[in-house]
C-alpha positions as CSV (number, residue, x, y, z in Angstrom):
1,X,0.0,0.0,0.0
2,X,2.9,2.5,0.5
3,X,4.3,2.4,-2.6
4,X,1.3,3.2,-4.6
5,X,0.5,6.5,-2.6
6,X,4.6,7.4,-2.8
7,X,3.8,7.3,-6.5
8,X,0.9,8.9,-6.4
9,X,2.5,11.8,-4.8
10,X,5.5,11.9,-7.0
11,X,2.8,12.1,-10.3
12,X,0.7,14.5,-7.9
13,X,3.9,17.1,-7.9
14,X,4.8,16.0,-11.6
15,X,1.2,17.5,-13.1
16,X,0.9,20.7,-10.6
17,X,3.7,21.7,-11.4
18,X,3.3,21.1,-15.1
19,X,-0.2,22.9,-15.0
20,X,1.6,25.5,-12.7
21,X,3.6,26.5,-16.1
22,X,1.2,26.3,-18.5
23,X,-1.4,28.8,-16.7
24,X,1.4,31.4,-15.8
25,X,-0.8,34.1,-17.1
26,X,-3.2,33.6,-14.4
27,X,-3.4,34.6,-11.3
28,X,-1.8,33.6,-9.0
29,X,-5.2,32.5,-6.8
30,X,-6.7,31.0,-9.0
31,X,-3.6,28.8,-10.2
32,X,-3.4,27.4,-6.7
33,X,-7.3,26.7,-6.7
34,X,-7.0,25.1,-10.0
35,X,-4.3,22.9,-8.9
36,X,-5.3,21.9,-5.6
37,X,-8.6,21.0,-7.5
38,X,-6.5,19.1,-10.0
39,X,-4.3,17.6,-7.6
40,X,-7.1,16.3,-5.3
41,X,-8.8,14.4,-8.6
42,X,-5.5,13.6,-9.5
43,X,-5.0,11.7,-6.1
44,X,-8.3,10.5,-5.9
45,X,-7.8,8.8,-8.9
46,X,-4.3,7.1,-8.1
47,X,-5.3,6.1,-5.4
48,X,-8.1,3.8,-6.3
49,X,-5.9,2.6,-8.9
50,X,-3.7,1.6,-6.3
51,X,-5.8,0.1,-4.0
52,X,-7.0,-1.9,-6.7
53,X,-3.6,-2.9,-8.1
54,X,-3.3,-3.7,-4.6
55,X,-5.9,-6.4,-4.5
56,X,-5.1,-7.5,-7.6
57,X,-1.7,-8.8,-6.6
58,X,-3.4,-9.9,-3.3
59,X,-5.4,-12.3,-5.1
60,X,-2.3,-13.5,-7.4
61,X,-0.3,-14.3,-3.9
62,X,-3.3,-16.1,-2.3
63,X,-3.9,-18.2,-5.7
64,X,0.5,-19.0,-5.4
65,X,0.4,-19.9,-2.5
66,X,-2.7,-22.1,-2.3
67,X,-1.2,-23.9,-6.1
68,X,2.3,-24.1,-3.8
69,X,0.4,-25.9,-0.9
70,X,-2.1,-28.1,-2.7
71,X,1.4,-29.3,-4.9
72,X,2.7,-30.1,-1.9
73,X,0.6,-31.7,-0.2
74,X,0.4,-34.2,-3.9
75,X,4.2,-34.8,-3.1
76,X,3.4,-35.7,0.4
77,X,1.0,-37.9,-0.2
78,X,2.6,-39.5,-3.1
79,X,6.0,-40.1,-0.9
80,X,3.5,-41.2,1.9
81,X,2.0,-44.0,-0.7
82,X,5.5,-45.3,-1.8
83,X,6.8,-45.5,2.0
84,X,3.3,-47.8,2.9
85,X,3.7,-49.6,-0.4
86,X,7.4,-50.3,0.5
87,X,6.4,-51.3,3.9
88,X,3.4,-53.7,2.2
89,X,6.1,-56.1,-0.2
90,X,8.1,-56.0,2.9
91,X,5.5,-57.0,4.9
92,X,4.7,-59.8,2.0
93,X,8.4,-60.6,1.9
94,X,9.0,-61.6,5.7
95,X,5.4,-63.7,5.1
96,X,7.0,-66.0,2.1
97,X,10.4,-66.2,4.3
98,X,8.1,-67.4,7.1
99,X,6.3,-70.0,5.5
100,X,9.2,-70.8,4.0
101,X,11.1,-71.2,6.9
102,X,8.2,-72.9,8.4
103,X,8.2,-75.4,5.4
104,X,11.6,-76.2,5.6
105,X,11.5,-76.7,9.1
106,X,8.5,-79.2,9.2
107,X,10.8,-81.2,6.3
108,X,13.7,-81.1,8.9
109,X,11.4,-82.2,11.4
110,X,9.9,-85.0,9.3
111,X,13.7,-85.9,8.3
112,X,14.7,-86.3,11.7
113,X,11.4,-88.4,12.1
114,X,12.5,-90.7,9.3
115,X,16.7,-91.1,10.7
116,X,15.6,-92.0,14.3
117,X,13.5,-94.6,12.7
118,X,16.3,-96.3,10.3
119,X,18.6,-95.6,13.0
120,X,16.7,-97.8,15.8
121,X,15.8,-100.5,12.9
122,X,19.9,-100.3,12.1
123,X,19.8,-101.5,16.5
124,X,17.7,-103.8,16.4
125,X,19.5,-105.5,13.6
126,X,23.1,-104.8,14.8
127,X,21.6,-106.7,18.4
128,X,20.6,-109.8,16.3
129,X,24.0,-110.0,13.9
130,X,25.8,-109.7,17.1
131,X,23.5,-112.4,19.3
132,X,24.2,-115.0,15.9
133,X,27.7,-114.0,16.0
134,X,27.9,-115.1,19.8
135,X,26.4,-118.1,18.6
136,X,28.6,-119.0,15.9
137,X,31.8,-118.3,18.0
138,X,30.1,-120.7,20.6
139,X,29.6,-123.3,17.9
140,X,32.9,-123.1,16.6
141,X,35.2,-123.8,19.5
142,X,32.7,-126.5,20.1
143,X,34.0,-127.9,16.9
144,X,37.6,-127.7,17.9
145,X,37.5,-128.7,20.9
146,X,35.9,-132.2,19.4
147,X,38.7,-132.2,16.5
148,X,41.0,-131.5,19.2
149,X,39.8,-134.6,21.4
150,X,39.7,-136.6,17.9
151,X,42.9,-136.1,16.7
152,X,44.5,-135.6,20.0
153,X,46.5,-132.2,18.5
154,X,45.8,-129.1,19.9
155,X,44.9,-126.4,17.2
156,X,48.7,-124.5,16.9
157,X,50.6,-127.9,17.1
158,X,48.2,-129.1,14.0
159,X,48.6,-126.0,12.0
160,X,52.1,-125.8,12.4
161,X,52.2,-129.4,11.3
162,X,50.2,-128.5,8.1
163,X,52.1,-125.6,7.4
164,X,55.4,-127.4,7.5
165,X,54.1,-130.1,5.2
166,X,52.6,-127.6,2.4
167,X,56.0,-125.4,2.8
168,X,58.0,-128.8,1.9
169,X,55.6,-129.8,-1.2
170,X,55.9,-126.6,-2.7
171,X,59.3,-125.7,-2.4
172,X,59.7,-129.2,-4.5
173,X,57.4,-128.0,-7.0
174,X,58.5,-124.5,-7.3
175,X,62.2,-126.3,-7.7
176,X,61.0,-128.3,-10.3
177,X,58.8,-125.7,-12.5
178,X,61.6,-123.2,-12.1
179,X,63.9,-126.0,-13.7
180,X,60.8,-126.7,-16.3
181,X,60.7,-122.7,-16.9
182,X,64.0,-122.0,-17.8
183,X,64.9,-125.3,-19.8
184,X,61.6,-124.1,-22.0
185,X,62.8,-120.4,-21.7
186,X,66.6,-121.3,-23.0
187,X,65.0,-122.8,-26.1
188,X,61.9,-120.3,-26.8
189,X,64.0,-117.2,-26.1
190,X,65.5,-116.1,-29.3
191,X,61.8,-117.9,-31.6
192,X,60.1,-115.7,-28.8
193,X,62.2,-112.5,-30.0
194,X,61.9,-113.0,-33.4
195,X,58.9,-113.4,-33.3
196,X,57.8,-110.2,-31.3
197,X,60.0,-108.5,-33.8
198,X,58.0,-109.6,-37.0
199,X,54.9,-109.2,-35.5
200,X,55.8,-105.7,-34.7
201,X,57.0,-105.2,-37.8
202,X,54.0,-106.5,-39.5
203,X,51.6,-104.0,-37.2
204,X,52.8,-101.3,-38.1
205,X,52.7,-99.3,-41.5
206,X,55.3,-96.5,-42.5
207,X,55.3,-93.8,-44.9
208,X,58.5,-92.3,-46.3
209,X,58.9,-89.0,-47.8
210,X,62.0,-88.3,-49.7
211,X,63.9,-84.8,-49.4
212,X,66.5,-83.4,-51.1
213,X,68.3,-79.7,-51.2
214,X,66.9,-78.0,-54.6
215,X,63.2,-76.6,-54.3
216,X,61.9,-75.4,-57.7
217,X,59.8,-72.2,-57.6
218,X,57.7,-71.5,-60.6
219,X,56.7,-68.7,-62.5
220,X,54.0,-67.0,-64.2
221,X,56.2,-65.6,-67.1
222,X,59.5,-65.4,-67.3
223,X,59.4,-61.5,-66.9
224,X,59.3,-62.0,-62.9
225,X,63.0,-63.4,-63.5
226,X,63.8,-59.6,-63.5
227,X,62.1,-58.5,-60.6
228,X,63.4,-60.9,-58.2
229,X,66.7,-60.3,-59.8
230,X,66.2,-56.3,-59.5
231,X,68.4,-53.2,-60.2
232,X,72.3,-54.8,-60.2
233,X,71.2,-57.9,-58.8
234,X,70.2,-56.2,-55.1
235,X,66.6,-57.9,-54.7
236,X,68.3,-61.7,-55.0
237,X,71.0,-60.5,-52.5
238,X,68.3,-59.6,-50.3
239,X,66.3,-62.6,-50.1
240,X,69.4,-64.5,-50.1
241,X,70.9,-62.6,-47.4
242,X,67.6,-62.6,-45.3
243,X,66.8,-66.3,-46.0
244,X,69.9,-67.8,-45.8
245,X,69.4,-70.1,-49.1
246,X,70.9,-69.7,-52.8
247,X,68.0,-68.9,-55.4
248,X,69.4,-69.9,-58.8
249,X,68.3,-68.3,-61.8
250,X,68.8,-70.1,-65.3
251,X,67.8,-71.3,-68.6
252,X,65.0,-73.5,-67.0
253,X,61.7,-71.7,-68.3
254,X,59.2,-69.8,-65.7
255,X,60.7,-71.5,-62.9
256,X,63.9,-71.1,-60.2
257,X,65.6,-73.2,-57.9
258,X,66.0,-72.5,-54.4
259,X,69.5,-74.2,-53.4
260,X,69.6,-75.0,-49.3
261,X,70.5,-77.6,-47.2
262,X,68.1,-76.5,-44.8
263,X,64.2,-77.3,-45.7
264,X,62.8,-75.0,-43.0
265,X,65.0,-72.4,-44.7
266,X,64.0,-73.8,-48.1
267,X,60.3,-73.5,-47.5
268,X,60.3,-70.1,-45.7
269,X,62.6,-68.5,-48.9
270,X,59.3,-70.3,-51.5
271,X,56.5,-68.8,-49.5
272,X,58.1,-65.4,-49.5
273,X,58.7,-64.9,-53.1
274,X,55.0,-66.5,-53.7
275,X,53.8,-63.8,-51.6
276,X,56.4,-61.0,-53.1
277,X,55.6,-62.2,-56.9
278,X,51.7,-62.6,-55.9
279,X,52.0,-58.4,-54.9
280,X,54.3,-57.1,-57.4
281,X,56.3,-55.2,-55.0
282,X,60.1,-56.2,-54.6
283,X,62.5,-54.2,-53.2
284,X,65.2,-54.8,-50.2
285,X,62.7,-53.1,-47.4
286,X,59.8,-54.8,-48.7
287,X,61.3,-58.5,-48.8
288,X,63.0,-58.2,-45.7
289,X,59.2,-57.9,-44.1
290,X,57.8,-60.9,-46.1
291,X,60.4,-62.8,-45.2
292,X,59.8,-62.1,-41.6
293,X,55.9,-63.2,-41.7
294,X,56.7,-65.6,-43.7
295,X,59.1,-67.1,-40.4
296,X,56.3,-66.0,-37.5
297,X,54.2,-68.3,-39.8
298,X,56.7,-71.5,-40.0
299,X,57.0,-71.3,-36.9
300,X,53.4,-71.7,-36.1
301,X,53.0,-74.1,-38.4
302,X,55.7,-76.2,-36.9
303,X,54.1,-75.8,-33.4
304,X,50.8,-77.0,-35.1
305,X,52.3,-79.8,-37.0
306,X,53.9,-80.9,-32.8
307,X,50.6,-80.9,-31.2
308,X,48.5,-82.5,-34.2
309,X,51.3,-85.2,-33.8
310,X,51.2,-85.6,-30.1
311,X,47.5,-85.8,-30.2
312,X,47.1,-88.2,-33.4
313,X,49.6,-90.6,-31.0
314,X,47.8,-89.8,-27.5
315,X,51.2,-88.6,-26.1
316,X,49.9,-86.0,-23.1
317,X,51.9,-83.7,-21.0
318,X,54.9,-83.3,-23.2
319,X,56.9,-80.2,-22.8
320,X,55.9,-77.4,-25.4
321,X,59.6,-77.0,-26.2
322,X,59.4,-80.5,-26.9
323,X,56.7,-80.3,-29.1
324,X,57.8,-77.5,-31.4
325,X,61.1,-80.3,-32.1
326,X,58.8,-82.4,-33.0
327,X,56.5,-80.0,-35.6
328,X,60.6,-79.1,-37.1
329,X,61.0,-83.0,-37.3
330,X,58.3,-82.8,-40.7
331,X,61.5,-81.0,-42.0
332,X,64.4,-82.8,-41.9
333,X,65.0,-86.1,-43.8
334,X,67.4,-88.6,-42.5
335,X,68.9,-91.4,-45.2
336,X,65.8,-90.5,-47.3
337,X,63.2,-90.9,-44.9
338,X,61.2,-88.0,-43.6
339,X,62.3,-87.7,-39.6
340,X,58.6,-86.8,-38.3
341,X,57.8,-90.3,-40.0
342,X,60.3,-92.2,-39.2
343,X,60.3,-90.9,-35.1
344,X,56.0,-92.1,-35.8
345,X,56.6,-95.2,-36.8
346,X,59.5,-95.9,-34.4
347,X,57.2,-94.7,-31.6
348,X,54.1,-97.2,-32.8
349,X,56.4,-99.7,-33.2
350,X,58.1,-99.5,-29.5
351,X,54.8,-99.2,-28.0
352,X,53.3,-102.5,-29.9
353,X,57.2,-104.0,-28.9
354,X,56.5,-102.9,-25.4
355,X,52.8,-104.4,-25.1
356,X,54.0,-107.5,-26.3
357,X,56.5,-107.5,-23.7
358,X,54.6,-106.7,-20.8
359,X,55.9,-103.2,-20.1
360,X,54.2,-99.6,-20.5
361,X,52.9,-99.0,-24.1
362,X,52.6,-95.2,-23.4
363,X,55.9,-94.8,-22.0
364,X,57.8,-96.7,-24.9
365,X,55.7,-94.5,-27.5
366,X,56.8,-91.2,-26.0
367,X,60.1,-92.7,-25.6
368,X,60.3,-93.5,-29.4
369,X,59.0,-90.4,-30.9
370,X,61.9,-88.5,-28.8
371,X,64.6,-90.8,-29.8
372,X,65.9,-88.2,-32.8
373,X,65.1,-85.2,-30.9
374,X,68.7,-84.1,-30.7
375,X,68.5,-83.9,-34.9
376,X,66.8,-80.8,-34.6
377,X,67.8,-78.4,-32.5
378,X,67.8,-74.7,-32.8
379,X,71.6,-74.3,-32.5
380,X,74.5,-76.0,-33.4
381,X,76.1,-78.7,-30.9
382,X,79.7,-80.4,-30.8
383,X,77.3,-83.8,-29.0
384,X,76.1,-86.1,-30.7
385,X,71.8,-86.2,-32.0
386,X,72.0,-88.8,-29.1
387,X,73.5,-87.2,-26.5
388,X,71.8,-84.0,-27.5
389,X,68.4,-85.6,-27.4
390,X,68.7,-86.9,-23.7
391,X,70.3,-83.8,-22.7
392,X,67.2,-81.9,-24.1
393,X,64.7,-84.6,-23.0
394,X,66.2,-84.0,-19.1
395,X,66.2,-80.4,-19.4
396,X,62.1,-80.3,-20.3
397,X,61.6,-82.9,-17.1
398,X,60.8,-86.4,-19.0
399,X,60.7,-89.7,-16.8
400,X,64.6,-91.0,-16.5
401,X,64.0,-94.4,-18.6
402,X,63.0,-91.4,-21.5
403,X,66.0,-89.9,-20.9
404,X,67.9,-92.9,-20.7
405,X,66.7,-94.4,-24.0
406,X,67.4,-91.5,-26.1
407,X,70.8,-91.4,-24.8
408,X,72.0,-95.2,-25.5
409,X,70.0,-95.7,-28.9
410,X,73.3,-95.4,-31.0
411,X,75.2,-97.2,-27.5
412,X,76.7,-94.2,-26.7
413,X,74.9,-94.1,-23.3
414,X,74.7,-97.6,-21.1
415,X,71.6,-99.2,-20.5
416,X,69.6,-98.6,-17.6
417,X,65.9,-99.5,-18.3
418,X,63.9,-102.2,-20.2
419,X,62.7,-99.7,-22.3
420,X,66.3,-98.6,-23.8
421,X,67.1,-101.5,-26.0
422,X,63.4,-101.6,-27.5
423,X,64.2,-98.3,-29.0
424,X,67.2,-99.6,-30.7
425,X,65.9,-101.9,-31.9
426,X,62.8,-100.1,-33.1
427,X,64.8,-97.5,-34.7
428,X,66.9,-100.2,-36.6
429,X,63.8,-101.7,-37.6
430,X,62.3,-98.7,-39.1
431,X,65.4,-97.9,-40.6
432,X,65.7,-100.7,-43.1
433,X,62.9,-102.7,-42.5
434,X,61.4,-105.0,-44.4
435,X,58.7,-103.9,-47.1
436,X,60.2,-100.6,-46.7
437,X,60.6,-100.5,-50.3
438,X,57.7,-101.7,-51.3
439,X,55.5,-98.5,-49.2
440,X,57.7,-96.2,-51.4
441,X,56.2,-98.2,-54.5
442,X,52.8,-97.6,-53.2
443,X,53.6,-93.7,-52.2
444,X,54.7,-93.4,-55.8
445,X,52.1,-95.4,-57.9
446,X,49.5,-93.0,-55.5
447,X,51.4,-89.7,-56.6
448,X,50.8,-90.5,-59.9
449,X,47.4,-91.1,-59.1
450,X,46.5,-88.1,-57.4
451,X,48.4,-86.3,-60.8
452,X,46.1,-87.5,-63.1
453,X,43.2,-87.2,-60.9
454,X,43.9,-83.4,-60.0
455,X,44.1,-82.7,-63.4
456,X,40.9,-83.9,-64.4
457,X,39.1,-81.7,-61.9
458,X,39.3,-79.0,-64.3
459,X,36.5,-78.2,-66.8
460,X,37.4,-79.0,-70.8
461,X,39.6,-81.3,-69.5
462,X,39.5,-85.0,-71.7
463,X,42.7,-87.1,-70.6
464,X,45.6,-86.9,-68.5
465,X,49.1,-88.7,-68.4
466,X,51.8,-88.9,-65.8
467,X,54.6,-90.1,-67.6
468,X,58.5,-89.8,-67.2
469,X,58.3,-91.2,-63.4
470,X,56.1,-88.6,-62.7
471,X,57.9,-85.6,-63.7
472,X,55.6,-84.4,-66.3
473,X,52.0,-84.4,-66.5
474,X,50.2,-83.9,-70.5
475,X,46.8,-82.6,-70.1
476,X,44.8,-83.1,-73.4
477,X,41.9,-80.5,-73.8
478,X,38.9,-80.7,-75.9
479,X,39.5,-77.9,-78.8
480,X,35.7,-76.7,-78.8
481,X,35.7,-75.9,-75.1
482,X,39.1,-74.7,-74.3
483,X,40.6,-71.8,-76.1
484,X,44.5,-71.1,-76.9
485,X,44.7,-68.9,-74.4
486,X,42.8,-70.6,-71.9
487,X,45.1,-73.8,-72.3
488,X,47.9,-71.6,-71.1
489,X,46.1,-70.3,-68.4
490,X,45.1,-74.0,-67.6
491,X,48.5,-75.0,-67.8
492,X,49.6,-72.2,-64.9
493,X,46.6,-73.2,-62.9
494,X,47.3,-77.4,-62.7
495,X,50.8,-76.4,-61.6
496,X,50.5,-73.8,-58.9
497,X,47.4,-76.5,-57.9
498,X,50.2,-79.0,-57.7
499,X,52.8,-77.3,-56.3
500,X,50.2,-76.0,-53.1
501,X,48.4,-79.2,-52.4
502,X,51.1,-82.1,-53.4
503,X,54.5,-83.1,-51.9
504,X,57.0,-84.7,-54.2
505,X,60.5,-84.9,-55.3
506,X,61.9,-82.7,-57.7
507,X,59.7,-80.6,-60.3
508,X,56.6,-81.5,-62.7
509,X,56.5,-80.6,-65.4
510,X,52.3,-79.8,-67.2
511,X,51.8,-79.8,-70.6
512,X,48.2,-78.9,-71.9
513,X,48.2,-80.0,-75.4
514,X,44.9,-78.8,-77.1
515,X,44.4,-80.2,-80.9
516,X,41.9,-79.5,-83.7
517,X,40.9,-82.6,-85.9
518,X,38.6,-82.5,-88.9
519,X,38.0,-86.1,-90.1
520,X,35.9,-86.8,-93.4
521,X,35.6,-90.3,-95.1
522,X,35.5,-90.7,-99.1
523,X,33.1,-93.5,-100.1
């Protein structure tokens, strides 16, 4: 209310004094009377405006504050509702725990019901085994005591007399079949051996996979000569330089020859120039990272090629040292034979030896699979592959006999265990066994088959020859399905298929001869 009037005074002084200068030619009476008359209106005026501005803003607070407390209230009652809902599935919680609990313990109670029942049965039993007990024991000193009186020996002087007696008859008899034993054993020893031997040899089945030092890399054209050769010959010093092998670049059309005595080597330097001739770029940096993959992924492969051998033979806990030699075993070759091979076959051959024998199968298998570890370590030794292998063996924790038979296969080590001359023997065996030349027929006779089969996969294709021992393959197309240019794209195809998916000695050569006949007859 008091700011209203204060502006109502302040407008009050504002007009008079406006109308003051605007009638300064009246008098000066009647300006006052004028004014005052003014003024009064004036005030009259304001003021009801006021007062009425007033209860305007009256009403506005009252409505405020009655929206303020009927919006609280809502909140209150609306947190009063969720408290007594919470408090109701509280209340309905404790209820199921109750009858729950109430449940569980009537089931307890019942339970404890059902015990002291099988337990006073379980009494009443035990009471009767133990009253027929007492009743057997009665019965059988009866019994002795009659024999006793019968045979007028008390009960220790008669089973010492009985025991002396049966000591007597079988110390004869054991004399005798101990005599029987080793008569029969002197002249069934060595039929025995030999026999254990062929049977061996006859159980077990070999396959032999010959190696040599040359891998042949083909070509697509003979234009990619040049680009592994490079500028001044410094792309062929690189690969040779980071691979360690020789790559020898003749005459010998869209192929080279990888020159190494090493086959990991060997096969690391082919996989990098398949992937540097497959991408077109060679230079120095770029080969030195192929070649690099290329060795993180041997080396994977050779710790795959360990563990599918170790499972494929049930071999478990071997050291995983132990089984990456074994995966770089599929790449060495000993007097021809492949060394993974030869170390499987020696292994199934020691554990048939050692079932026939009467001693631990498993032992003698894991034995004979390690018996060439030392061929195949990471870096050079002055010992022997023997001495190396039981050296290596003991380092990775194998059982001593392990150790033991590795060591003395070549007699460099003396014999401690059973197990030892089985896996010199086994070794031998696979070595130059019998039929050993006549699996190397079969490998063959199915190389040639799988040739001629591959080859015939491929649409257009009529016939197909493996001739010259295998080395060459002739493809012979039918003219109206296979163009000129698609026999030399056919030709590329069969041998990159060959050279991914086969394993054989040397190179192949593919031919694809494609030939146009028109035949008429004159009648």
């Amino acid at each position: 209310m008091e700011i209203p009037l204060i502006i109502a005074c302040i407008l009050l002084a504002i007009i008079g004094t406006a109308v003051g200068f605007m009638m300064g030619k009246k008098s000066q009476k009647s300006q006052n009377d004028e004014i005052e008359a003014l003024a009064k209106k004036n005030a009259d005026s304001l003021l009801e405006n006021a007062n009425k501005e007033a209860e305007r803003v009256k009403k506005e607070k009252m409505l405020e504050a009655k929206e303020f407390y009927l919006q609280e209230k809502a909140k209150h009652e609306q947190a009063v509702n969720e408290r007594n809902n919470k408090v109701i599935d509280r209340e309905q919680k404790a209820n199921q725990l109750q009858q729950s609990l109430n449940s569980k313990n009537e089931n307890l109670n019942r339970k404890e019901k059902e015990i002291d029942d099988i337990r006073n049965n379980l009494d009443k039993q035990l009471k009767l085994v133990n009253t027929r007990k007492e009743q057997l024991d009665k019965s059988h000193d009866e019994m002795v005591k009659m024999l006793e009186k019968v045979s007028s020996l008390s009960k220790e002087e008669a089973k010492l007399q009985l025991i002396a007696t049966l000591k007597k008859d079988a110390e004869t008899e054991a004399m005798a079949s101990i005599k029987a034993i080793m008569d029969e054993a002197k002249i069934s020893a060595n039929k025995e051996a030999k026999k254990i031997v062929i049977q061996t040899i006859q159980r077990t089945a070999a396959e032999h996979t010959i190696e040599n030092t040359v891998s042949v890399f083909n070509l697509e054209s003979d234009e990619q000569k040049g680009q592994i050769i490079g500028r001044e010959g410094r792309n062929i010093r690189a690969i040779e330089n980071a691979t360690g092998c020789e790559i020898v670049v003749d005459d010998t059309p869209e192929a080279i020859l990888i020159s190494g005595f090493d086959p990991i080597r060997r096969e690391i330097t082919r996989l990098a120039l398949q992937r540097l001739t497959a991408d077109g770029r060679i230079h120095p940096a770029r080969i030195e990272e192929v070649v690099e993959k290329t060795k993180k992924q041997i080396e994977e492969h050779i710790r795959e090629i360990g563990e599918r051998t170790v499972i494929d033979l049930g071999i478990q806990g071997l050291h995983p040292e132990l089984i990456r030699y074994v995966g770089r075993m599929r790449f060495r070759s000993s007097y021809g034979q492949n060394l993974l091979q030869h170390s499987r076959e020696v292994a199934n051959l020691c554990a048939t030896m050692a079932s026939e024998l009467g001693l631990s199968p498993k032992l003698a298998k894991r034995a004979g699979l390690l018996h060439d570890i030392g061929k195949v370590p990471d870096e050079e030794s002055e010992l022997s592959h023997a001495l190396l292998g039981a050296k290596l063996c003991e380092k990775y924790g194998e059982h001593p006999a392990i150790v033991n038979a590795v060591g003395a296969h070549h007699d460099e080590m003396e014999m401690k265990f059973v197990i030892s001359p089985i896996i010199q023997a086994c070794d031998a065996i696979s070595g130059a066994r019998p039929g050993a030349r006549r699996e190397m027929m079969e490998g063959y006779l199915k190389r040639i088959g799988d040739l001629e089969s591959l080859a015939l996969t491929y649409d257009g294709v009529d016939k197909a020859y493996a001739i010259q021992a295998g080395r060459e393959l002739r493809v012979i197309v039918e003219s109206d399905k296979v163009t000129d240019q698609k026999a030399d794209e056919l030709s590329f195809e069969i041998a990159k298929k060959i050279q991914d998916e086969m394993t054989y000695p040397g190179q192949i050569k593919v031919t694809v001869i494609r030939e146009k006949r028109a035949v008429n007859i004159a009648r």
